[in-house]
C-alpha positions in Angstrom: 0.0 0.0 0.0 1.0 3.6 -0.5 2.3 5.9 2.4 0.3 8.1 4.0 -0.2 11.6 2.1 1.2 13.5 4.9 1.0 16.7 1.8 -2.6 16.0 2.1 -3.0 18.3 5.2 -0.9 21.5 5.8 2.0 21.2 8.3 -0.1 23.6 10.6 -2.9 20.7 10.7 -0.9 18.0 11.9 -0.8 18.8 15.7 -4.7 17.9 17.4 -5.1 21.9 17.9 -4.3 23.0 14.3 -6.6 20.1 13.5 -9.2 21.6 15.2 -8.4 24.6 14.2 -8.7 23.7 10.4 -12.3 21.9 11.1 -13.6 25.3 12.4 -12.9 27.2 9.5 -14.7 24.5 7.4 -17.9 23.4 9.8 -17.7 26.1 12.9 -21.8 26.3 13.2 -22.2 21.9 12.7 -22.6 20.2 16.2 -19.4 18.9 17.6 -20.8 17.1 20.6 -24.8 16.3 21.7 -25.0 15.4 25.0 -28.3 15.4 27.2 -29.9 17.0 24.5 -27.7 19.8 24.1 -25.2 20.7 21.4 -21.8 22.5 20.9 -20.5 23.5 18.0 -17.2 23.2 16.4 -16.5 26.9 17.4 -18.0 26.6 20.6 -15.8 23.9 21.0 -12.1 25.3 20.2 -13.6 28.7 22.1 -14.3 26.4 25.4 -11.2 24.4 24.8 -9.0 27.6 24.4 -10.5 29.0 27.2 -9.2 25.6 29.1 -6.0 26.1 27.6 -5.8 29.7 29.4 -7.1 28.4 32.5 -4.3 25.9 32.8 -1.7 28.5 31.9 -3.0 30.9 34.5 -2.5 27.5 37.0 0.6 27.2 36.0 1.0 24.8 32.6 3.8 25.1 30.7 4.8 23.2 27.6 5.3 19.7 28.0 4.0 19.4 31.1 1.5 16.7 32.2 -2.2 17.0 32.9 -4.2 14.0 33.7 -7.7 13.4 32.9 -10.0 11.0 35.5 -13.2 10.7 34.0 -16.0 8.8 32.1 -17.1 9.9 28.0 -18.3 13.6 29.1 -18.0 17.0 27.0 -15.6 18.3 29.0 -13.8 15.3 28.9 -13.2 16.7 25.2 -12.6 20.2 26.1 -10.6 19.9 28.6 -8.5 17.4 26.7 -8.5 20.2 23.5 -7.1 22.6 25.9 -4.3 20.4 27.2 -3.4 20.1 24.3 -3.7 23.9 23.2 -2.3 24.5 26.0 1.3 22.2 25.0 0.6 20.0 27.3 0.7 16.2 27.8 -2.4 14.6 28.2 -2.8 11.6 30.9 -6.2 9.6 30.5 -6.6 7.8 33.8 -8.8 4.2 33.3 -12.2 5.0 35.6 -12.3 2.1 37.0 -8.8 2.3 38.3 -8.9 2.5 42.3 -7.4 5.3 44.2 -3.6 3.7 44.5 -3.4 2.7 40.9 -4.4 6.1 39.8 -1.8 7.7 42.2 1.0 5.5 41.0 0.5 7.2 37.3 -0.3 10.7 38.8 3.2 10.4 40.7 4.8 8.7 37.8 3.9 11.5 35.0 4.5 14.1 37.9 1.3 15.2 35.9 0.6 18.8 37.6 -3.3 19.4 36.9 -5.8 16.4 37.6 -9.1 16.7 35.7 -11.6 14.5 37.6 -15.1 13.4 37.6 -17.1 14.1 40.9 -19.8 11.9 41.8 -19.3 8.4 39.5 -20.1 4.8 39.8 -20.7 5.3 43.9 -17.4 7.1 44.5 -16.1 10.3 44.8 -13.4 10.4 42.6 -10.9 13.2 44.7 -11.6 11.3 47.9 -9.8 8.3 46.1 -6.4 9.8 46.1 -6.8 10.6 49.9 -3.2 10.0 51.6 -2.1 8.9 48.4 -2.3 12.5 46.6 1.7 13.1 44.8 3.1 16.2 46.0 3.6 17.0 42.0 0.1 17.1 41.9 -1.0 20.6 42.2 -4.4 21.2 41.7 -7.5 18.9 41.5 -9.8 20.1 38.8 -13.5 18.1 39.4 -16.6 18.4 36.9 -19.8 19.6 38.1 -20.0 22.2 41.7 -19.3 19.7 44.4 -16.0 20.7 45.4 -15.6 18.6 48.8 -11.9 18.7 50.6 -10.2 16.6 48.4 -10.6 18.5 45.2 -9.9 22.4 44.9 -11.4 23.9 42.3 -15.2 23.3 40.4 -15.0 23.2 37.0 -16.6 26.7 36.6 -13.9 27.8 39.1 -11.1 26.4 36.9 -12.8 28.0 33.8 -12.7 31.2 35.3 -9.1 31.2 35.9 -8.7 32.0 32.1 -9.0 35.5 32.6 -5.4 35.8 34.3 -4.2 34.5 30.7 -4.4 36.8 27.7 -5.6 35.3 24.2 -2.5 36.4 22.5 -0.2 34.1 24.9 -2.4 31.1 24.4 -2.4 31.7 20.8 1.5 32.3 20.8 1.7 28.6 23.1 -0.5 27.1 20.5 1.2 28.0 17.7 4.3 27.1 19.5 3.1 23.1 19.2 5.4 20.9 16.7 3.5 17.5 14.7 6.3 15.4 16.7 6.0 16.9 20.0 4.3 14.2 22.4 0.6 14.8 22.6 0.1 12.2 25.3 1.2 9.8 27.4 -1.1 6.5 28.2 -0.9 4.2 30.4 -1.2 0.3 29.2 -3.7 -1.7 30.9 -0.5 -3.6 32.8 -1.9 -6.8 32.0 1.7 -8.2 32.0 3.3 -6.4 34.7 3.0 -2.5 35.9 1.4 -0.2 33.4 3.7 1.7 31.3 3.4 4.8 30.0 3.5 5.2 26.3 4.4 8.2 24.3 2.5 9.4 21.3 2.6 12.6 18.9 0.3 15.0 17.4 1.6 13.9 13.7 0.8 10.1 13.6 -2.4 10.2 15.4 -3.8 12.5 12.9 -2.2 10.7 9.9 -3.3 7.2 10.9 -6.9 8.7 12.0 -7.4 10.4 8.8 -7.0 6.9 7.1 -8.6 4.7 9.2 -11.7 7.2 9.0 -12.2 7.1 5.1 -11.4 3.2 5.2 -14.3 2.7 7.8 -16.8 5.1 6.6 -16.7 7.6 9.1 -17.6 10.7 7.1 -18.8 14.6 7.3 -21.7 14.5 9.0 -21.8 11.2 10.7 -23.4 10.7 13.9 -20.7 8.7 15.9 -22.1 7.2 19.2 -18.8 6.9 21.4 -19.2 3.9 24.1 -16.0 2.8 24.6 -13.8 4.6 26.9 -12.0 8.0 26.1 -9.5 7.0 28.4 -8.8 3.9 25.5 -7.1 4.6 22.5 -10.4 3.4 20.6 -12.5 6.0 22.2 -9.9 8.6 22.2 -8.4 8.5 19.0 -10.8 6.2 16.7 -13.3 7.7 18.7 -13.6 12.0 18.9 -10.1 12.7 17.7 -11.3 10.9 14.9 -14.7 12.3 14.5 -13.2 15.9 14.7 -11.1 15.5 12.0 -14.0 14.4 9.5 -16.1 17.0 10.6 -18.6 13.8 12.3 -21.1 15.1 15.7 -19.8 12.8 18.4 -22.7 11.3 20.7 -21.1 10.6 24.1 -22.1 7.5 26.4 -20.8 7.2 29.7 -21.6 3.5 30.8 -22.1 0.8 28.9 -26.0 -0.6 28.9 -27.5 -2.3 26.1 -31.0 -1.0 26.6 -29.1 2.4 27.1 -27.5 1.8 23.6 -30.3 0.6 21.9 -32.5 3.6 22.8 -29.9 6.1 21.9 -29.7 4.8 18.6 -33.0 5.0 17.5 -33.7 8.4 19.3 -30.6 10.0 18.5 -30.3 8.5 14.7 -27.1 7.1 15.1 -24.9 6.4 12.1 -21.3 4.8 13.3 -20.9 2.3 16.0 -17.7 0.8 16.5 -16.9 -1.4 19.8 -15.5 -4.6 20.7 -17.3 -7.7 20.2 -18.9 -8.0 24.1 -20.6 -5.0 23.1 -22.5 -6.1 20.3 -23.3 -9.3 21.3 -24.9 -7.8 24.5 -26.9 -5.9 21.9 -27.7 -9.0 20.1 -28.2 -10.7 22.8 -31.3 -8.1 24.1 -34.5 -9.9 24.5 -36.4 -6.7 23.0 -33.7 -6.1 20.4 -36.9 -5.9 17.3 -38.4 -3.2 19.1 -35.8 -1.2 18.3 -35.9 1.4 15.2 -31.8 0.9 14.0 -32.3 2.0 10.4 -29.7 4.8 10.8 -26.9 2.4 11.6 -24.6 2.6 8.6 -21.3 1.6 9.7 -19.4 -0.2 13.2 -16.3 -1.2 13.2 -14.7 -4.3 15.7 -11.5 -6.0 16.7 -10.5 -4.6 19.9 -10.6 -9.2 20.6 -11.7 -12.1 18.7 -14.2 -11.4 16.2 -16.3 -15.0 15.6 -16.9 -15.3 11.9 -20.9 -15.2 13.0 -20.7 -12.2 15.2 -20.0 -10.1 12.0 -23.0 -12.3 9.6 -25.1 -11.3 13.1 -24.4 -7.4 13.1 -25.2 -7.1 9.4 -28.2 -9.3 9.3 -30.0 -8.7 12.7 -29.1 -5.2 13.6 -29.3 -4.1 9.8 -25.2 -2.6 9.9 -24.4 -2.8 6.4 -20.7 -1.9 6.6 -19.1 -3.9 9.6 -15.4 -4.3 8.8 -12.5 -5.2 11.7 -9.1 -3.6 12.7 -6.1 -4.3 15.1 -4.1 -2.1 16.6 -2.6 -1.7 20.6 -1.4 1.6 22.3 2.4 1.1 21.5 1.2 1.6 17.9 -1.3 4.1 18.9 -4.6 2.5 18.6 -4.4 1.4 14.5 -2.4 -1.3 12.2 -4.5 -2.9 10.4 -8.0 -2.6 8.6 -10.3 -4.1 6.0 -11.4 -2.6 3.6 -15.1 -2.2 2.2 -15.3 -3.8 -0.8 -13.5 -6.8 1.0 -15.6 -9.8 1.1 -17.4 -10.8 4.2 -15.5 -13.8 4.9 -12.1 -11.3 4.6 -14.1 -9.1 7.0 -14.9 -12.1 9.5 -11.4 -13.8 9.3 -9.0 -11.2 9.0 -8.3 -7.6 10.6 -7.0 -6.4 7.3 -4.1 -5.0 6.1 -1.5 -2.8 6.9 -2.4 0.9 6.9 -0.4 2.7 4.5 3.2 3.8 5.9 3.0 0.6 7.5 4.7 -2.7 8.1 3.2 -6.1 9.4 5.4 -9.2 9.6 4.9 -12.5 11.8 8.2 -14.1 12.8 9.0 -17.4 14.9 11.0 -17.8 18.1 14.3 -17.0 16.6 12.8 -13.6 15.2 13.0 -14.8 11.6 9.6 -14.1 9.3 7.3 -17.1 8.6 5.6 -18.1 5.7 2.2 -17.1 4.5 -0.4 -19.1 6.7 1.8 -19.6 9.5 1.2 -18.4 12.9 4.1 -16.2 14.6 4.9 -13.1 16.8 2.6 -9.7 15.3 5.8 -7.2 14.4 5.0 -3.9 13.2 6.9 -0.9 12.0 5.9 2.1 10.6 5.5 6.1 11.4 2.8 6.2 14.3 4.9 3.1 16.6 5.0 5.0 19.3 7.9 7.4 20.6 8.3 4.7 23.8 8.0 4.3 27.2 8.0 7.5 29.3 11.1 7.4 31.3 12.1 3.5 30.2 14.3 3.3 28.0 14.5 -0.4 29.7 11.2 -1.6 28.1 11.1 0.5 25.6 14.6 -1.2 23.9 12.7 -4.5 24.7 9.9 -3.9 22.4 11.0 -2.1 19.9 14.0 -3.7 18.2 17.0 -2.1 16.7 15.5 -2.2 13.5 12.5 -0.5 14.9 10.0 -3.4 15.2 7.5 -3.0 17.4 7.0 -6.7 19.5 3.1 -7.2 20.2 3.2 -10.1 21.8 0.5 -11.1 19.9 0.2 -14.2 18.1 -0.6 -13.7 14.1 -1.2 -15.2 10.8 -0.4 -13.5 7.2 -2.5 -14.4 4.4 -0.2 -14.1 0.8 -2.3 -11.1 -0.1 -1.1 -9.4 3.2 -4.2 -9.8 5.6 -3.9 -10.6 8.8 -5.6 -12.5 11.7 -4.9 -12.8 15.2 -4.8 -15.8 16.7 -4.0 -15.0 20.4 -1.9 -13.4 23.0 1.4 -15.1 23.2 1.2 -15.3 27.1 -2.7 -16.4 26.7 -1.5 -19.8 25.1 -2.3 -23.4 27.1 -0.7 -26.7 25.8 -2.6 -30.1 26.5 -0.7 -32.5 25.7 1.6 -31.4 24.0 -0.2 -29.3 21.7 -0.2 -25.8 21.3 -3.7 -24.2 22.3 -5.0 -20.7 21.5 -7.8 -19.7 23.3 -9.1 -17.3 20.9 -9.2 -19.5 18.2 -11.6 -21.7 20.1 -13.8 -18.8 21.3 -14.0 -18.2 18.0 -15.2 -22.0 16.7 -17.6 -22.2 20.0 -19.3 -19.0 18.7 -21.2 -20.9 16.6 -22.9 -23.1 18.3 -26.5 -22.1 18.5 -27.0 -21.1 22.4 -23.9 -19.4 22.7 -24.5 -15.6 23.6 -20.4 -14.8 24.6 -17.5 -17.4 25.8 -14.8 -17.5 26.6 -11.4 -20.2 27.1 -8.6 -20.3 29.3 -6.7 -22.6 30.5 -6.5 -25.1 33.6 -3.5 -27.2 35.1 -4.4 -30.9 34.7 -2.4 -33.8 35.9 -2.1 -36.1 33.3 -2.6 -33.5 29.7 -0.1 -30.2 31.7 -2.9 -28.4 30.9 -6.7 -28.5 29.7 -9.3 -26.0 28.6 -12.4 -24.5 30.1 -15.3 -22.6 28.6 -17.1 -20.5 30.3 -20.5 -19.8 28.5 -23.5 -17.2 28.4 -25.9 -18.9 26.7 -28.9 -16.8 25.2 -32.5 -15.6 26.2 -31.5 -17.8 29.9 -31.0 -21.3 28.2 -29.4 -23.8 30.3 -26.5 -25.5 28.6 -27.1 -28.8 27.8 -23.3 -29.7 29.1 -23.0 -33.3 27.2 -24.5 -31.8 24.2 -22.4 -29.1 24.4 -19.5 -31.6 24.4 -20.3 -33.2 22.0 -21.0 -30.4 19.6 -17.7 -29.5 20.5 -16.1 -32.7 19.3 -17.7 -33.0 16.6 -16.2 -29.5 15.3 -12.7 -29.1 16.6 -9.6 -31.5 17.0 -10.4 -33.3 20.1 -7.3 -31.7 22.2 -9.1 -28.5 21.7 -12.3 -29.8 23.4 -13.0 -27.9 26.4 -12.5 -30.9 29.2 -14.8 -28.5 32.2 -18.3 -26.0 30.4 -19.0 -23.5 33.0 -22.1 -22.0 32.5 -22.0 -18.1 33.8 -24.9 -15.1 33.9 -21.9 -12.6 32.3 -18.2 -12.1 31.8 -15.3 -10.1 33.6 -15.1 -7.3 31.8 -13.0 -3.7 32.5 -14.1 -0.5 31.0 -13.6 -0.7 27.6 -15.3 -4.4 27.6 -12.4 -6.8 26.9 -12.5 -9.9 28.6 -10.4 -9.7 32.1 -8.8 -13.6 31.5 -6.8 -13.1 34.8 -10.6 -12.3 36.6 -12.4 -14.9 34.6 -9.1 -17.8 35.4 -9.7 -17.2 39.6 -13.7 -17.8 38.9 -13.2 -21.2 37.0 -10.4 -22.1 39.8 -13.4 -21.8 42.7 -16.3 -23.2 40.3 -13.6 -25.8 39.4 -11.8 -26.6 42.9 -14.7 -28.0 44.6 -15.8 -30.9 41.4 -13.5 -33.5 40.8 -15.6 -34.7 37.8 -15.2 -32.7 34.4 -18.3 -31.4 33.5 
């Protein structure tokens, strides 16, 4: 594929304010943002997120320095983030459902010097988490709405106000001040293998590899983009508003994720783009009222954020009427995007692959010894290319580990190349069991078990056995409250996959592990099946 035409878009568009800044001039009266009914326009939008840019000069701010957001998909989750970044600063999305330690290890860690934070949210008050765990970098607590109790110091309305001790003219000068390679943020990985790291990302590739994946996907002018998963996560971040900003799109907040929520939203709100992981639209699908709902504006959803079963994609196009479903891959290190399909791919393409690379990219799978397999063999995801991120903040440690002197970025992700270039992921290298001997990927189960008829979501991970090392375990949702036929379910299952990938133990559970941006928490769902499991000696 061709590189990315970075002559496309002036030089002065390629940081996330002189993005903005370009969209104005083009669309300033179209809504930006609707949220509880009301709507903010594009020039409404860079005025409030200038505004937020002088406020955190007047606190202080200078260029390069951190400022951490804490809080679920609001509006001025978006504006203040537009004004960090008009400001020169660094932004630091902190996950919401992170607890109060976990959220101060990153604050200390970026020495971030503003915190952003949600008040009253999911039966906490967010500034009363950091209680005798608040860094002394940490200067002020910013928290939405009025309630300012002890632990934060200024409302939101208090913090806007300090704009006026910062002239126009220097924010403008700071702004235009802001280079397409300086960092534009810093985000924390989900630390699923270890403590999170912090990885660094410019203004230039995120807008480059946005641009793209938005005309791929069908994310146009106009297009009314309902935003479920997390701002805090790459995919609701930068596929999600950064993205929708640059193509001129309304973005359509969401804060929690409910599938009666969604479904209402849609048809009341006329929603046009959708993307998500998986969970979230099988929850939809799996909605006992899902034909009462009015989804004609649906248009376009993108997936791949986990397995996508080969039926999960037949399901969203036939049953919720979504005519251009197509799948990508990506991870933070390479700032949310590598691959995509493409829509005059075929469905089966669509189903079985996450497409190919993005222009300006590279995608190789290699073996043990680091050496490139052949077409249809699985090996270790490698990518290189323009928006692999800057590194680790302040690791130069990890950082040399993953990306290579050659400038591969490592995944740790287990792939397979098709010869036209596609690829599919089979698994995370770590995720991998071995019964008997042979090499099992979970994912690639999950993905046969999908289609079995009174499967809603599954998933497989891996238990110690005796005599095989190691044997698998499903743990099933079935639909509409069946009960799983556990023999039949067996023997459906060897009856379509090589009997060492037979699930030895079915659990049958109400719903899944999931964190915030509705991936599958293995390590959660593993300590369930050891206390369902510990007490039975018989495989199920």
């Amino acid at each position: 594929m061709s590189k990315p035409n970075q002559n496309a878009m002036p030089e002065s568009s390629l940081t996330l304010p002189g993005m903005l800044a370009d969209v104005v001039s083009r669309f300033s009266t179209r809504a930006a943002i609707v949220e509880s009914g009301k709507s903010i326009s594009y020039a409404e939008l860079q005025q409030l997120s200038r505004q937020a840019a002088r406020a955190l000069m007047s606190l202080g701010v200078q260029a390069g320095d951190r400022v951490a957001l804490w809080a679920p998909n609001l509006s001025e989750w978006i504006v203040a983030a537009c004004g960090v970044h008009a400001a020169g600063g660094v932004l630091v999305p902190l996950n919401t459902r992170m607890k109060g330690a976990e959220a101060a290890d990153i604050l200390e860690r970026s020495r971030a010097r503003v915190l952003v934070c949600v008040g009253d949210f999911l039966n906490n008050y967010y500034p009363d988490l950091l209680q005798g765990l608040r860094p002394a970098t940490l200067e002020q607590v910013v928290v939405l709405g009025d309630k300012v109790l002890p632990s934060a110091d200024l409302s939101w309305a208090q913090f806007m106000a300090r704009a006026e001790s910062t002239t126009a003219q220097a924010q403008q000068q700071r702004e235009a001040g802001i280079k397409p390679d300086d960092t534009a943020d810093l985000m924390f990985t989900s630390g699923t293998t270890g403590r999170p790291k912090g990885v660094m990302c410019a203004h230039r590739p995120t807008i480059l590899a946005f641009k793209a994946w938005s005309e791929v996907v069908g994310l146009t002018e106009g297009s009314r983009y309902l935003i479920v998963n997390p701002f805090f996560h790459t995919f609701g971040y930068k596929a999600g508003w950064v993205a929708a900003l640059l193509q001129g799109s309304t973005v359509y907040p969401e804060q929690v994720f409910d599938a009666q929520a969604i479904l209402q939203r849609i048809e009341s709100d006329r929603i046009s783009f959708l993307p998500g992981p998986p969970t979230l639209f099988l929850s939809m699908l799996a909605h006992p009222g899902l034909k009462d709902f009015d989804l004609s504006s649906l248009q376009s959803s993108v997936t791949g954020a986990s397995t996508v079963p080969p039926i999960l994609i037949k399901r969203m196009r036939e049953e919720l009427g979504i005519q251009n479903v197509t799948t990508a891959y990506g991870l933070t290190e390479c700032g949310g995007c590598a691959t995509l399909c493409e829509p005059a791919d075929n469905v089966e393409t669509v189903a079985n692959t996450c497409g190919k690379a993005l222009p300006g990219t590279e995608v190789r799978c290699v073996n043990e010894q680091g050496q490139p397999v052949a077409p249809g063999e699985a090996g270790e995801v490698l990518l290189r290319g323009y928006h692999i991120m800057q590194g680790y903040f302040e690791d130069e440690k990890a950082t040399a580990e993953t990306i290579d002197a050659d400038g591969w970025l490592h995944t740790g992700d287990v792939g397979v190349l098709d010869e036209r270039g596609y690829l599919r992921i089979t698994d995370r290298l770590k995720d991998m069991f071995i019964v008997g001997g042979f090499n099992c990927y979970p994912a690639e189960i999950e993905r046969m078990l999908s289609n079995h008829p009174e499967v809603a979501q599954v998933a497989v991970v891996g238990v110690a056995d005796e005599r095989m090392g190691e044997v698998g375990c499903a743990c099933v949702v079935a639909r509409n409250g069946i009960t799983l036929d556990k023999e039949a379910f067996t023997a459906w299952c060897r009856a379509n996959m090589a009997n060492y990938k037979v699930p030895r133990f079915v659990l049958q559970l109400d719903g899944l592990p999931v964190n915030a941006s509705n991936k599958v928490q293995k390590r959660d769902l593993l300590q369930i099946v050891k206390s369902r499991l510990a007490p039975a000696s018989q495989p199920a």
